[in-house]
C-alpha positions in Angstrom: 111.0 48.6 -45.4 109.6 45.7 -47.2 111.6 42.8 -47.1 111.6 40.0 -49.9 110.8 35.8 -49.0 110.2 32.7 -50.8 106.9 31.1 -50.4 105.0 29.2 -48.0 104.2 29.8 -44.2 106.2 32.5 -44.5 105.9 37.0 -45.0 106.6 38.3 -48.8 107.0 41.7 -50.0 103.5 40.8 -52.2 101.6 39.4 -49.0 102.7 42.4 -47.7 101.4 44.5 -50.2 98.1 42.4 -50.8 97.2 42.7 -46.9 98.0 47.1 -47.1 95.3 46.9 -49.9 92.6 46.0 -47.8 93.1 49.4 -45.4 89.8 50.4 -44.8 87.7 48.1 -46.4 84.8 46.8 -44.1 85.1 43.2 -43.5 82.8 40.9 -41.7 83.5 39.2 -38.1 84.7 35.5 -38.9 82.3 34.4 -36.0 78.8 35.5 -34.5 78.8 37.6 -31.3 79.3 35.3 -28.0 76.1 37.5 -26.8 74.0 38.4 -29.8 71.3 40.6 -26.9 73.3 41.2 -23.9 71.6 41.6 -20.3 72.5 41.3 -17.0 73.5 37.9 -16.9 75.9 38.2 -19.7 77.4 41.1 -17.7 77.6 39.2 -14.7 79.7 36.3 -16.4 81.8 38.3 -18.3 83.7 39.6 -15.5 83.7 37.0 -13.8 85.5 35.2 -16.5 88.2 37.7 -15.6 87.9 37.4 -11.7 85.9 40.7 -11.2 82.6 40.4 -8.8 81.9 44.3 -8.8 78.3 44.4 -8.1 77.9 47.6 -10.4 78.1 45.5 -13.6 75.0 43.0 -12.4 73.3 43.5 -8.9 69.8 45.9 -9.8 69.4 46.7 -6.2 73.0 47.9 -5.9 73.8 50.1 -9.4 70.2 51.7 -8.8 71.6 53.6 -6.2 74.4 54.8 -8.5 74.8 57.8 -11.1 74.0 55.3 -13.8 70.3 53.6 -12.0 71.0 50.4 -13.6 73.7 47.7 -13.9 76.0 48.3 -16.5 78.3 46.0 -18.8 81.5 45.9 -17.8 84.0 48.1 -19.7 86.2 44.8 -20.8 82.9 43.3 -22.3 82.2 46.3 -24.5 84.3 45.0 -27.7 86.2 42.3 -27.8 86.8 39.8 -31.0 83.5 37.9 -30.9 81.9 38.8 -27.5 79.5 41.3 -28.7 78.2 43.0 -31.9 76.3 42.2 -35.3 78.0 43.0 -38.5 76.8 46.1 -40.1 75.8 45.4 -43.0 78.0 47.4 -45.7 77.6 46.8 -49.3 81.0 46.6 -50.9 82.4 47.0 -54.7 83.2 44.0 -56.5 87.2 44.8 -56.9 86.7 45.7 -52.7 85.0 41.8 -52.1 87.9 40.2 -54.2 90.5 42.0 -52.3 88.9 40.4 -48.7 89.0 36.7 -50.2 91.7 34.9 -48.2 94.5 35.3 -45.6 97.5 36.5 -47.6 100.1 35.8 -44.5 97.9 32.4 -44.6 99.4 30.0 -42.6 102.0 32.5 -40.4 101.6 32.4 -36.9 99.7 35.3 -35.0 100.3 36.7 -31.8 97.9 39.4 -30.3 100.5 41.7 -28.9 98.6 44.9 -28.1 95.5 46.6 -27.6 94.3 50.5 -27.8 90.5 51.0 -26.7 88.2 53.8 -25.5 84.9 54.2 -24.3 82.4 57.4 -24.7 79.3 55.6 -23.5 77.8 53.0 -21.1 76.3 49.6 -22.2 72.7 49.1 -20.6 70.6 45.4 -20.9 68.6 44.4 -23.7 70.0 46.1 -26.4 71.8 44.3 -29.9 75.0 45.6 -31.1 76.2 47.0 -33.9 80.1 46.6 -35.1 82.0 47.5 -37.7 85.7 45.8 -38.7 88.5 47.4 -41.2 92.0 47.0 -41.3 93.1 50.3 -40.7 97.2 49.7 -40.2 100.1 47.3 -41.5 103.9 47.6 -40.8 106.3 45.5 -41.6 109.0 44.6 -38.8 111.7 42.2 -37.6 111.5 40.4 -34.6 113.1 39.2 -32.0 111.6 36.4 -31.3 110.7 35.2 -34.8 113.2 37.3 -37.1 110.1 38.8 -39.3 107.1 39.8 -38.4 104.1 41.6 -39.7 102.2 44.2 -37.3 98.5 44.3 -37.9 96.3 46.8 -36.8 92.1 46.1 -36.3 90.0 49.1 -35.8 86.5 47.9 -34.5 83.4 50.3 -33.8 80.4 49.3 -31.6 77.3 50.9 -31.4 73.8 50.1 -29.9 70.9 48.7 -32.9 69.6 53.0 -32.2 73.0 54.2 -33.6 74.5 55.4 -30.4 78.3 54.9 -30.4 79.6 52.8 -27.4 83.3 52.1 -28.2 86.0 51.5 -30.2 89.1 48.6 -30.0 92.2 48.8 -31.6 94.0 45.3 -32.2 97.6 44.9 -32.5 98.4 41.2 -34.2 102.1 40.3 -34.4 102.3 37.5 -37.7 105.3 35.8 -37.1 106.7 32.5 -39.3 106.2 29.4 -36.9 109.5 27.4 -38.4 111.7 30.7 -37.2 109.9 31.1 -34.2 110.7 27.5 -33.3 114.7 27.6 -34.5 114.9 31.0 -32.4 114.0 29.0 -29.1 113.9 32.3 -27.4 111.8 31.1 -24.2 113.0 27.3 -23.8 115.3 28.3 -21.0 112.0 29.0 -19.3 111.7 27.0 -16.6 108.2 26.1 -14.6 107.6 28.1 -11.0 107.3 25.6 -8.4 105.3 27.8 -5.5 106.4 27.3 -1.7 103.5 26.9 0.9 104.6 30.1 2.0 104.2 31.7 -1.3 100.5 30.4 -2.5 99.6 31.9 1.5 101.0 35.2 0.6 99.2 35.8 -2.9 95.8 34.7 -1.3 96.2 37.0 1.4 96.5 40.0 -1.0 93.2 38.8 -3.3 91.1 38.3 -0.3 92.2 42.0 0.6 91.1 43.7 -3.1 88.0 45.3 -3.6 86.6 47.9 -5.6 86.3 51.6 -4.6 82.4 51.3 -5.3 80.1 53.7 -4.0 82.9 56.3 -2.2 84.1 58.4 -5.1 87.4 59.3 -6.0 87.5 62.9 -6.5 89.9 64.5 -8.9 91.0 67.3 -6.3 92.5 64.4 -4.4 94.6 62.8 -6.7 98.1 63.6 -7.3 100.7 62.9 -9.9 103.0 59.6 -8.2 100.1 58.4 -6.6 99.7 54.6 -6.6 96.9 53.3 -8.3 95.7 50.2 -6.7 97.0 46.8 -7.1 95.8 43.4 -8.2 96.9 39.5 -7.9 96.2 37.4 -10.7 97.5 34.1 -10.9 99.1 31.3 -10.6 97.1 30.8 -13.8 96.0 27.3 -14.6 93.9 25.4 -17.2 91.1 25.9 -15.3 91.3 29.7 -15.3 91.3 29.2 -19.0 88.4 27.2 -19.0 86.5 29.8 -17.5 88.1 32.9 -19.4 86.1 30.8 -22.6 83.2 29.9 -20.4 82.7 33.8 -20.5 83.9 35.3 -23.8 83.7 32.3 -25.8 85.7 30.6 -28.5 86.9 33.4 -30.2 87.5 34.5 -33.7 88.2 31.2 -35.2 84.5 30.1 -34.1 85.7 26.8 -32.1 82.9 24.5 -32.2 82.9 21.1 -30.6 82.3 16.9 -32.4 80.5 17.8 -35.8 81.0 21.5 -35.8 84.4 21.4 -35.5 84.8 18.8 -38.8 82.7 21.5 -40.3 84.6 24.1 -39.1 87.9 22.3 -40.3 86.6 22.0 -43.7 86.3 25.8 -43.8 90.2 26.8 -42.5 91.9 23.6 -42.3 95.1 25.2 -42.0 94.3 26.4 -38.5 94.0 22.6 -37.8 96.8 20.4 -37.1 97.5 17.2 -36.0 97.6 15.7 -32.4 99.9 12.7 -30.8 96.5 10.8 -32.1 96.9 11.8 -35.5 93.7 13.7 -34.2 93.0 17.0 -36.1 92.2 20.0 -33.3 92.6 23.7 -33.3 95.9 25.8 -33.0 94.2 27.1 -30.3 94.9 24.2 -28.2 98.3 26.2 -27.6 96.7 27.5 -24.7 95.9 24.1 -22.6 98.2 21.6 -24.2 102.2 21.7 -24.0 102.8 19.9 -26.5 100.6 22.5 -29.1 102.5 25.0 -27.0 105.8 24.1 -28.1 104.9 23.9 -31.6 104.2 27.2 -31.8 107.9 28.2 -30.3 106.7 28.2 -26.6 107.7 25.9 -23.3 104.4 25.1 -22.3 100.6 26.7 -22.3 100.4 30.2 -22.2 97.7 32.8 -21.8 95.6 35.1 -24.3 96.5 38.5 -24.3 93.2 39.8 -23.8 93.5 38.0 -20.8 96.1 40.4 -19.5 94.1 43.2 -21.1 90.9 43.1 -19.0 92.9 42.6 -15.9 94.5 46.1 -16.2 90.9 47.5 -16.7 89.6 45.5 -14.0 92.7 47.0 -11.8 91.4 50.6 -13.6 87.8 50.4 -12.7 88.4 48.9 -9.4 90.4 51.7 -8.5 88.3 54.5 -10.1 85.2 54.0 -8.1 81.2 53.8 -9.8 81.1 57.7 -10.2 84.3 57.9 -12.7 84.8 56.4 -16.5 87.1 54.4 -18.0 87.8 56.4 -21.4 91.0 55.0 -22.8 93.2 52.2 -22.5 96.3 50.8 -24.3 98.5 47.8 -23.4 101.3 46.0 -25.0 102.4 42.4 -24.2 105.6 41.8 -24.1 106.5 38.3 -22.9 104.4 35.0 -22.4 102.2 34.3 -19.1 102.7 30.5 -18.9 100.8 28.5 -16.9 101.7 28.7 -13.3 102.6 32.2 -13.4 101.4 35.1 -11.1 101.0 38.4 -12.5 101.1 41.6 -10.1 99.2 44.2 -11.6 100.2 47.5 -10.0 99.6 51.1 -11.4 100.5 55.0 -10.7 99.2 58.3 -11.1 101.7 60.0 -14.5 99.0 62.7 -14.7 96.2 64.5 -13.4 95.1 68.0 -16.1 91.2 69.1 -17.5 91.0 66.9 -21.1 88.8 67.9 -23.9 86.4 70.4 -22.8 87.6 70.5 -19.7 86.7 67.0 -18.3 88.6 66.4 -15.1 90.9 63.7 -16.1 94.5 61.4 -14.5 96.7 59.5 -17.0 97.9 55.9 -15.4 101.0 53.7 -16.1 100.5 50.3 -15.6 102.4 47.2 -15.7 102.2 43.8 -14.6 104.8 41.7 -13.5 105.6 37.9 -12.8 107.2 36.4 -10.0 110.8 36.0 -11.7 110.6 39.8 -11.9 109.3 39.9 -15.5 107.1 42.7 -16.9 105.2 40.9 -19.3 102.7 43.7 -19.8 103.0 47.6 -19.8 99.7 50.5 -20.1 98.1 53.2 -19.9 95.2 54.5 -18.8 93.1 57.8 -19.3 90.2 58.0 -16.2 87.7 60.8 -16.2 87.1 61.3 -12.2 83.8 63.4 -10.3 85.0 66.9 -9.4 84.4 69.1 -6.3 85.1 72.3 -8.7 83.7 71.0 -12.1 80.9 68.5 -10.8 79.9 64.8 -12.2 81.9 63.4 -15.0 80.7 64.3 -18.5 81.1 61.4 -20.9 83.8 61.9 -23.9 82.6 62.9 -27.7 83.1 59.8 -29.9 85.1 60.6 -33.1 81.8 60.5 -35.6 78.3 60.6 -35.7 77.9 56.9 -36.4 79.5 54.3 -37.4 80.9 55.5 -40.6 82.2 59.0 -40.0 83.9 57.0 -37.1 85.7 54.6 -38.7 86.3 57.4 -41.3 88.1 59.1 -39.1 90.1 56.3 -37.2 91.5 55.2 -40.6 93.0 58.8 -40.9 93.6 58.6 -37.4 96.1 55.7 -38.4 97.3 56.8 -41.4 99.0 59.9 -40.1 
């Protein structure tokens, strides 16, 4: 149901309705691509912007001796908001270009709240992407936290410059209205973790004991429904681990630029600028290492991307699955804040194990991560194609299309239904 506002900062039944007109429509990525030509390097820092060192994304002498005889990108790098692909050029009707001009929930809040992704094939060096962007879903919802919100759904399609599809993300944005979300207070009784000795000794102990399955596969025959599926430690997050998750994947879609570029790039959406203590304009963005930004936006202090949270349950996923296996699908939702300070335990267990399409030796995880007051902040699944005594190697999954736009074709129907 479409509910009815006044104007300004805040969700109408006509912005609404202006924003389910664009369905479908190819748009073009706000930014360029982090890594315009990925290669081994970019691979390398990637994941470890996320805290993954598996050599099979960017030691040569190690992935050569490995089903795929060369490094491959990580399966978190392979989409992503700005991290990789070119626009595809698409030439669009007039009526179709004025529908794209402006935001019309310009100036509410967004939230990335959830993610849906899959993979049918593997990202080599030296090749330039191809994307392509549509909106392909919009609900209208109330929140809890904000008392209205708009649910956006993304559907982007990569694909290598020869046309062969690589993946495909799904983006959940939550637009809330910031003045709600800040009379709500639904998080100020959140109180910062102070860690005993005892504590910080216990979580290191448990990272210095992860590593990935590697070269031993994990053979389908031997999983079983209820099995666990690994675990990972991540955390207690701090500014710095931020700093390096943008050291990696860079600034994101906003295209953040530093001194001069960021005047220009304030000239372009000032709205997404606001003033400091300084009277200083700088970037929303600065939720995520500044309080004060923080608690303008209805928070207690810094917080976290999503996406963060994201590529840690596929880093638990590939860690777990071993070099022989593929990650084909994964969805997450978000469902409270990761603050600075907090730990997140990762864990995850076996729901299913069944042949998928064409018979393709598959297991379905759950996963979830939890904080250390005993808050599960993220929930997912996960759909892993495993090496078979019976049914031999893993055979990679059929994308939805031919190319990009029988893809995204189908996707859109995908969502529509």
């Amino acid at each position: 149901m479409v509910h009815e506002a006044v104007a300004g900062e805040q969700i109408t039944a006509d912005a609404v309705a202006r924003l389910r007109a664009r369905i479908g429509i190819p748009v073009r990525n706000p930014a360029p691509p982090h890594y315009r030509e990925p290669g081994v390097d970019a691979f390398r820092i990637v994941a470890q912007a996320y805290g993954d060192d598996n050599p099979l994304w960017s030691d040569r002498g190690y992935a050569v001796a490995t089903r795929w005889r060369e490094p491959i990108a990580p399966p978190a790098m392979v989409g992503g908001d700005t991290l990789i692909g070119e626009d595809d050029p698409v030439e669009l009707a007039e009526a179709e270009r004025a529908l794209l001009k402006g935001d019309p929930l310009r100036g509410v809040h967004a939230f990335y709240a959830g993610s849906s992704r899959e993979w049918w094939a593997p990202l080599t060096a030296g090749h330039r992407i191809r994307r392509r962007d549509a909106l392909v879903g919009v609900r209208d919802k109330d929140s809890e936290f904000a008392g209205r919100a708009v649910h956006e759904w993304t559907g982007q399609l990569f694909a290598t410059d020869e046309g062969d599809l690589l993946s495909a993300q799904y983006k959940l944005m939550i637009r809330t209205e910031r003045k709600k979300a800040r009379e709500r207070g639904k998080y100020s009784a959140i109180e910062p973790y102070v860690y005993s000795d005892a504590e910080i000794e216990e979580i290191e102990r448990s990272v210095l004991a992860e590593q990935p399955r590697g070269a031993t596969p994990r053979y389908w025959e031997d999983v079983a429904a209820g099995d666990e599926a690994g675990a990972l430690v991540k955390g207690p997050l701090t500014v710095t681990d931020i700093v390096c998750w943008h050291v990696g994947v860079g600034m994101g879609l906003y295209n953040v630029r530093p001194l001069g570029l960021a005047v220009r790039n304030r000239m372009r959406i000032p709205r997404f600028y606001h003033r400091d203590e300084l009277n200083v304009p700088d970037v929303m963005q600065r939720v995520h290492w500044d309080p004060e930004f923080a608690r303008r936006s209805g928070n207690p202090t810094t917080f976290d991307y999503g996406r963060m949270r994201e590529f840690w349950l596929i880093h638990a996923c590939t860690d777990w699955m071993g070099d022989d296996a593929w990650l084909w699908k994964l969805s997450c939702e978000f469902r409270a804040f990761n603050y600075i300070g907090d730990t997140q335990w990762i864990s995850g267990r076996v729901a299913r194990r069944y042949l998928a399409d064409g018979g393709r030796p598959a297991v379905d995880l759950a996963l979830s991560a939890r904080n250390q007051r005993g808050t599960e902040t993220t929930t997912g699944t996960a759909t892993i194609l495993l090496p078979s005594r019976e049914h031999g190697p893993v055979r990679l999954p059929e994308p939805p299309g031919a190319g990009l736009d029988s893809a995204m074709a189908a996707i859109t129907e995908r969502f529509a239904s």
